[in-house]
C-alpha positions as CSV (number, residue, x, y, z in Angstrom):
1,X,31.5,12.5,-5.9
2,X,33.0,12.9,-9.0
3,X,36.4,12.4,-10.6
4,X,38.8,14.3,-12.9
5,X,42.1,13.0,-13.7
6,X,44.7,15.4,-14.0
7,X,48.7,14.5,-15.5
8,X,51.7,17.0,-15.9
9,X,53.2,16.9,-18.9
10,X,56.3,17.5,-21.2
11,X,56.3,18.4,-24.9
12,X,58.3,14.8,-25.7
13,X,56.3,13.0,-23.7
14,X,52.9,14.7,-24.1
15,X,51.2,12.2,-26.9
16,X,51.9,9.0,-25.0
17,X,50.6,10.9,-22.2
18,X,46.9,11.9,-23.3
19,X,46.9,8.3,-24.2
20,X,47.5,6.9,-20.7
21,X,45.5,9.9,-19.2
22,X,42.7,8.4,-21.4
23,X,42.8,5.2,-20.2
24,X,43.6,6.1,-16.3
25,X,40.3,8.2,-16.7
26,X,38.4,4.8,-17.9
27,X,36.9,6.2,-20.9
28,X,35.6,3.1,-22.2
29,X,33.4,2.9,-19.6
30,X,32.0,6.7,-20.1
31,X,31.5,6.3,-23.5
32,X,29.2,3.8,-25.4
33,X,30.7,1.2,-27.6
34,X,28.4,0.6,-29.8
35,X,27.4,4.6,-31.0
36,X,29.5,6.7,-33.3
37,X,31.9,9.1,-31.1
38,X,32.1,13.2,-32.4
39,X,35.5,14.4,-31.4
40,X,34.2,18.6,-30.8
41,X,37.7,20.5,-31.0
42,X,37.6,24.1,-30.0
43,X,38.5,26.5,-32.7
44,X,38.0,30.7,-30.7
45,X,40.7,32.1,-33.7
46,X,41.8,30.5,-36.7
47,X,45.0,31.9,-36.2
48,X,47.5,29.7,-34.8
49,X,47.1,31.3,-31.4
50,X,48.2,28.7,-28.6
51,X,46.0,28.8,-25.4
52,X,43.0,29.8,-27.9
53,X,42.7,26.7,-29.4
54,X,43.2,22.7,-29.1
55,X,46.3,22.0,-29.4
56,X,47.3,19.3,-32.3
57,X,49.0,17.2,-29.8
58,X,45.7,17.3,-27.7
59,X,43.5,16.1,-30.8
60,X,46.4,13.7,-32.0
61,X,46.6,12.5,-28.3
62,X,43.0,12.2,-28.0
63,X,42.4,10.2,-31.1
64,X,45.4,7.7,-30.6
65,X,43.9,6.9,-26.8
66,X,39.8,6.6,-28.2
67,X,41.3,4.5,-31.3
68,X,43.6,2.1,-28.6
69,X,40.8,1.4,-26.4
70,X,38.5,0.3,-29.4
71,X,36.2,3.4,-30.4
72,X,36.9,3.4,-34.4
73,X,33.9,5.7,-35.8
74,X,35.4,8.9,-34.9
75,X,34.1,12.0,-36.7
76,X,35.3,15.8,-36.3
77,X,32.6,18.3,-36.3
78,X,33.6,21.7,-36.7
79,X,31.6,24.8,-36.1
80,X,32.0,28.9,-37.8
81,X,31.1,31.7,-35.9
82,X,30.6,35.3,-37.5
83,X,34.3,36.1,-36.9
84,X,36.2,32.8,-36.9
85,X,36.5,30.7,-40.1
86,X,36.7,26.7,-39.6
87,X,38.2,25.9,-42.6
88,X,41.2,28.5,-42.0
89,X,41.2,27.3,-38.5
90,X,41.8,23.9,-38.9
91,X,44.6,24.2,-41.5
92,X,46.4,27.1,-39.6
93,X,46.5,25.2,-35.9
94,X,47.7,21.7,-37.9
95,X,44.9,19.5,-37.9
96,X,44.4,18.6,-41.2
97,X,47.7,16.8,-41.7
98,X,45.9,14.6,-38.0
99,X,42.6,14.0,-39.5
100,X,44.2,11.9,-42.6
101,X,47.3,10.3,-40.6
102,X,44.2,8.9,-38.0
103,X,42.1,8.7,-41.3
104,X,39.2,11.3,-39.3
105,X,36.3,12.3,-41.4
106,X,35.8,15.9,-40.5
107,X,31.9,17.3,-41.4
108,X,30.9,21.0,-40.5
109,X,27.8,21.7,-38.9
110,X,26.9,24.9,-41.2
111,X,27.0,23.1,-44.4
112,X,23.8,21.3,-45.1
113,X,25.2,18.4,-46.7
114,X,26.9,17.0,-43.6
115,X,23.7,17.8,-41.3
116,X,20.2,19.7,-41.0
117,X,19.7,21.8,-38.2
118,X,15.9,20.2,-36.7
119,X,13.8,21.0,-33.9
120,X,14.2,19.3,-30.5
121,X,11.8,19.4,-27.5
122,X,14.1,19.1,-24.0
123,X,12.5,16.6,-21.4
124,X,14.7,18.5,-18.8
125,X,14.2,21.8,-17.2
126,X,15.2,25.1,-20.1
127,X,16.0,28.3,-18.3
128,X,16.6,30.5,-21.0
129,X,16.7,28.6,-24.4
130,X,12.9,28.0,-25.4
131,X,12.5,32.0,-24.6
132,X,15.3,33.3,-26.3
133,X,14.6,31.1,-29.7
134,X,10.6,31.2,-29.2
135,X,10.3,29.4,-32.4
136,X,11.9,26.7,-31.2
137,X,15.2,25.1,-30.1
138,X,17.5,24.0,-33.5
139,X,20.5,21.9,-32.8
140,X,22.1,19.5,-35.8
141,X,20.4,16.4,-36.5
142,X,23.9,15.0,-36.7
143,X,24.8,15.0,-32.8
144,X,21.5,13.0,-31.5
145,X,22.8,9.1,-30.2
146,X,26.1,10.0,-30.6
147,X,28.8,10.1,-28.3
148,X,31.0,13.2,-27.5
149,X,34.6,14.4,-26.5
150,X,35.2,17.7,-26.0
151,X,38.5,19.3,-26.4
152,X,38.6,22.4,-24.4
153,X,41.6,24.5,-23.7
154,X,42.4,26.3,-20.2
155,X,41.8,29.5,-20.8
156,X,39.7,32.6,-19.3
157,X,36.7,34.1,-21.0
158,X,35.5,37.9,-21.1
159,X,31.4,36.8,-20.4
160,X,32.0,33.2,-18.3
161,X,35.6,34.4,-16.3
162,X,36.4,30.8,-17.9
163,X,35.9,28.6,-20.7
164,X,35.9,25.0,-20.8
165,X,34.0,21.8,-21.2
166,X,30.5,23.3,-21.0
167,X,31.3,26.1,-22.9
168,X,32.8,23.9,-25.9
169,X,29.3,22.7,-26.9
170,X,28.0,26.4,-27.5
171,X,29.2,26.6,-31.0
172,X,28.3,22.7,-31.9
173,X,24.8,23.2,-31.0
174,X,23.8,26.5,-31.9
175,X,23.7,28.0,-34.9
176,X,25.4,31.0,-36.1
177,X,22.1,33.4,-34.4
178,X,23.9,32.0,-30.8
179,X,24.9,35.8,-30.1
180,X,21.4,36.1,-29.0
181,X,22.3,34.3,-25.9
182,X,24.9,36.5,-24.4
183,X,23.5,38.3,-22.0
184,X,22.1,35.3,-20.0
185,X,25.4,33.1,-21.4
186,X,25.3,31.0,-18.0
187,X,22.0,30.0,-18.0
188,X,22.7,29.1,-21.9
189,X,25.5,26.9,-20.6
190,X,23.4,24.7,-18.2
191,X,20.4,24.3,-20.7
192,X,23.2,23.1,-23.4
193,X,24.2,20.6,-21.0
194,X,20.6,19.6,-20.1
195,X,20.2,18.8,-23.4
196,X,23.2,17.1,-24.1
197,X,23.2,15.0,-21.0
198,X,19.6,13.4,-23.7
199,X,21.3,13.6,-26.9
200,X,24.8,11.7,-26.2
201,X,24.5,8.6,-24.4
202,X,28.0,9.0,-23.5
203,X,30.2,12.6,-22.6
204,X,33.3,13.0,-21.7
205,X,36.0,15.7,-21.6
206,X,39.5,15.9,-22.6
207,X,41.2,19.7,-21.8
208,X,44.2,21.1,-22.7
209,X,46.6,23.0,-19.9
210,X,50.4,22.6,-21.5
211,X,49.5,26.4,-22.2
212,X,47.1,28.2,-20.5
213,X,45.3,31.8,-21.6
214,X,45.5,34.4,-19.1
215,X,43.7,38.0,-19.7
216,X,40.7,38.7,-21.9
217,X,39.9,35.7,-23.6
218,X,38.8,33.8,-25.8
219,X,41.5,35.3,-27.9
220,X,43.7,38.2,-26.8
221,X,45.1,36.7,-23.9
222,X,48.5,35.8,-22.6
223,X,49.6,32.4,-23.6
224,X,51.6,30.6,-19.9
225,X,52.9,27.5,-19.7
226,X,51.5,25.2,-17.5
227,X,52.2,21.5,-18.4
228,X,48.7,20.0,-17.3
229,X,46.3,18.0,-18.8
230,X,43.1,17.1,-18.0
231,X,40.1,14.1,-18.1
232,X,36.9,13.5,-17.2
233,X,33.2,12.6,-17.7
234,X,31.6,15.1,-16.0
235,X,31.7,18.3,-17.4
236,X,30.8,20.7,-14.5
237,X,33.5,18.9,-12.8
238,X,36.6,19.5,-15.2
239,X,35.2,23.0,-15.5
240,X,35.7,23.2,-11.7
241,X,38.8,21.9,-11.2
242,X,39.9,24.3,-13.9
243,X,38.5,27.5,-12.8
244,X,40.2,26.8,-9.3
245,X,43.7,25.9,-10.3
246,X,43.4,29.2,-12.4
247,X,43.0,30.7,-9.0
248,X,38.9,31.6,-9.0
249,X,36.3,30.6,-6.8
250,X,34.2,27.9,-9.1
251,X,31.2,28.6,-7.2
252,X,31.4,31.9,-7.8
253,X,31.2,31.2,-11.5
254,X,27.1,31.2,-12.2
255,X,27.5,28.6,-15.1
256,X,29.3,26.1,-12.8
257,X,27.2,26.9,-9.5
258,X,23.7,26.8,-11.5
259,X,24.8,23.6,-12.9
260,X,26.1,22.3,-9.6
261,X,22.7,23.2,-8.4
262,X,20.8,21.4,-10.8
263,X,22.7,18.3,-10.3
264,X,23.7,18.5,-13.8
265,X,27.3,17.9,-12.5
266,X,29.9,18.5,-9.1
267,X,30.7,22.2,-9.5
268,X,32.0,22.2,-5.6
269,X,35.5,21.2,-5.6
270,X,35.4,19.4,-2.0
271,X,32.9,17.2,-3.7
272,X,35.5,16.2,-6.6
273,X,38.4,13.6,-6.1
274,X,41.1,14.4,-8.4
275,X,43.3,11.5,-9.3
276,X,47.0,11.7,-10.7
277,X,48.5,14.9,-9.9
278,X,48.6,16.9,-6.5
279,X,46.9,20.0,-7.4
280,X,46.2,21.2,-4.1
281,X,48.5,24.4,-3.7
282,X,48.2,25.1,-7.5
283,X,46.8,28.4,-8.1
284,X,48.1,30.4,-11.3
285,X,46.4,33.4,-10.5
286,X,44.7,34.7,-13.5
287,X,42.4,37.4,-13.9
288,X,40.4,38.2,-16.8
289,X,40.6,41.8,-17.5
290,X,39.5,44.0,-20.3
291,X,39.7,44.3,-24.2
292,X,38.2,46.4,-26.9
293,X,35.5,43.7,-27.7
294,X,34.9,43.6,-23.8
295,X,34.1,46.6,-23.4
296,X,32.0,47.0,-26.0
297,X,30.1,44.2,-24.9
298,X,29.4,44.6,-21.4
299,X,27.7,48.2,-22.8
300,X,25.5,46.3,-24.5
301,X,24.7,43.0,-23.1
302,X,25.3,43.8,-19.7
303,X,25.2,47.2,-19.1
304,X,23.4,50.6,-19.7
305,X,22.2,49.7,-23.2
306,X,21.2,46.1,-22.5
307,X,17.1,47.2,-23.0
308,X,18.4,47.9,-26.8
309,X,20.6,44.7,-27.8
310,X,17.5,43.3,-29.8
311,X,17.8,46.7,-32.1
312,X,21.8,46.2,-32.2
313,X,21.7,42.3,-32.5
314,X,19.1,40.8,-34.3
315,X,18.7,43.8,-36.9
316,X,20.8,44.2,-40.3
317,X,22.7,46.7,-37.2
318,X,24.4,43.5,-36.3
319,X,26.7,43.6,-39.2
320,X,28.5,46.8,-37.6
321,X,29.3,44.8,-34.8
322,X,30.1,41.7,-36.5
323,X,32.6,43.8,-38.7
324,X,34.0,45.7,-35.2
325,X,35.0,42.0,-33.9
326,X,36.1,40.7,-37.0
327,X,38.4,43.9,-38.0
328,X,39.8,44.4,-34.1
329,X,40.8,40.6,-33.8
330,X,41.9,39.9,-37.6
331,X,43.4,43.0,-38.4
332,X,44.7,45.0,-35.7
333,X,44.9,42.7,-32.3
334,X,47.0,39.8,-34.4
335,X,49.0,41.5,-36.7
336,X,50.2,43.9,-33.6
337,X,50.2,41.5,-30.9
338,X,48.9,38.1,-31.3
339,X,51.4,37.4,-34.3
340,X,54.4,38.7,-32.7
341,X,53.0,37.0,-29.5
342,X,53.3,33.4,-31.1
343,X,56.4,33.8,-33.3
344,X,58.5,34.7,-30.1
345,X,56.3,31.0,-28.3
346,X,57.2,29.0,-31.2
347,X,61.1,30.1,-30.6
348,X,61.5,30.3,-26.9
349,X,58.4,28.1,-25.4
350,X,59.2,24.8,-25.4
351,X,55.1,24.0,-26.7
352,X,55.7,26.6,-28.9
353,X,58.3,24.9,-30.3
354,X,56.9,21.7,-30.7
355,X,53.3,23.6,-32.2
356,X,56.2,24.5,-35.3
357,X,57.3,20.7,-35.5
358,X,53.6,19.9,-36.8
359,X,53.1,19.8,-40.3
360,X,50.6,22.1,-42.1
């Protein structure tokens, strides 16, 4: 049996309240005193898209509860992918002004100065891992006897149907070849947790809900307000409870069940005690549907042309497709949607609202 604690919220109220959810969720005792703690934040868009990203009140919240209870040696670690830019990301969704107010070193994992990417040998079972990178599993030297908190949003995902607490340590651990992995994402999921669950001697999860994403995610999806937050220490769990309030099946999900399966975690939802909130008629009914990028990539991971993605993906052939993501999201999905999307949230969503209180 495990537990996730889940609160509802208000935008005045919403900082004191990720610090009680904190400590209702006992993460003192999830978390080892005595080791460093990396706070991952999710960043899917550096534009200030909410839904896509933390939310500043979620890191804010997060670090005031972990610094109240006692854990000190926090450190941000922030990760790029070949369309999102951390540095950008950071400034434009408010976290900069956070990470000197809490006084929060921030270190990137792609610049060699902060940390070396090394070779590690998992004790557990790999399903996928050791064959896709044959040369060897590379994950930052930084993360090993460290604690983690990850800072998911609650949103859905065009490849996982959701996104969450597992997902959030894809970009922390792999590096920027992680791409390779899409067609067998799930499996990719569970062996990330495998090895995490050796790494960390404590996890724990902290996710965002005051706005949800509905629709083809990580990115182009419809920001809802939902006024939910969410803790707990086993990630499969969280991921769970999730999935079902946004109205799926979580064993249906083949991240969640696979991991559920492996014991790595409680993916069945009868099997979870949720403490705080009644959640048991709550179903938002999402559904993921389609974009451009989806499309695209169901041909080619997933579909007819799957035999060929080594041609596509890991030749110089990579950098039309990089370039396809990059100019669809930057330059035609947010200054035609996304953009106008958030400037009418920031003036008639109440979390919008309070997203434009936050200083840059």
């Amino acid at each position: 049996m495990s537990t996730v604690y889940v609160i509802k919220t208000t935008p005045e109220t919403v900082t004191d309240d990720y610090v009680n959810l904190l400590k209702q969720a006992q993460v003192d005792k999830h978390l080892d005193p005595d080791a460093a703690t990396i706070l991952k934040d999710n960043i899917s868009w550096h534009f200030p898209y909410l839904s896509a990203n933390t939310t500043p009140w979620q890191l804010e919240g997060t670090i005031k509860g972990l610094q109240e209870l006692g854990f000190t040696d926090l450190t941000c670690v922030q990760n790029k992918t070949v369309v999102t830019n951390a540095f950008k990301g950071e400034k434009l969704n408010k976290y900069v002004p956070i990470f000197k107010k809490y006084d929060i070193p921030v270190l990137y994992n792609f610049r060699e100065e902060d940390m070396k990417w090394v070779t590690y040998e998992p004790k557990g079972e790999i399903l996928v891992l050791d064959r896709i990178f044959p040369e060897g599993i590379r994950i930052p030297d930084f993360f090993f006897g460290k604690n983690v908190v990850h800072l998911p949003t609650m949103k859905c995902h065009i490849y996982t149907t959701t996104t969450g607490a597992m997902k959030n340590a894809f970009g922390g651990l792999l590096n920027t070849k992680r791409h390779y992995t899409h067609s067998v994402i799930h499996e990719t999921l569970v062996d990330l947790l495998t090895i995490q669950k050796e790494i960390h001697p404590g996890m724990f999860a902290v996710m965002d809900g005051t706005v949800c994403g509905n629709g083809p995610g990580p990115r182009t999806m419809e920001p809802i307000e939902k006024d939910y937050i969410l803790a707990g220490n086993d990630q499969v769990a969280i991921d769970a409870v999730a999935a079902k309030m946004m109205g799926f099946d979580p064993l249906t999900l083949p991240y969640i069940k696979i991991a559920h399966e492996k014991g790595l975690g409680v993916g069945d939802p009868r099997e979870i005690e949720i403490k705080g909130e009644d959640i048991a008629g709550v179903n938002f009914k999402f559904s993921v549907g389609d974009n451009l990028a989806s499309r695209v990539g169901d041909t080619l991971w997933f579909g007819p042309l799957r035999s060929l993605q080594n041609m596509f993906f890991r030749t110089p052939l990579v950098n039309l497709f990089i370039f396809g993501s990059f100019f669809y999201h930057d330059y035609f999905w947010w200054p035609t949607k996304g953009k106008r999307k958030m400037e009418y949230i920031k003036k008639n969503y109440r979390w919008g609202r309070l997203f434009d209180s936050y200083s840059e």
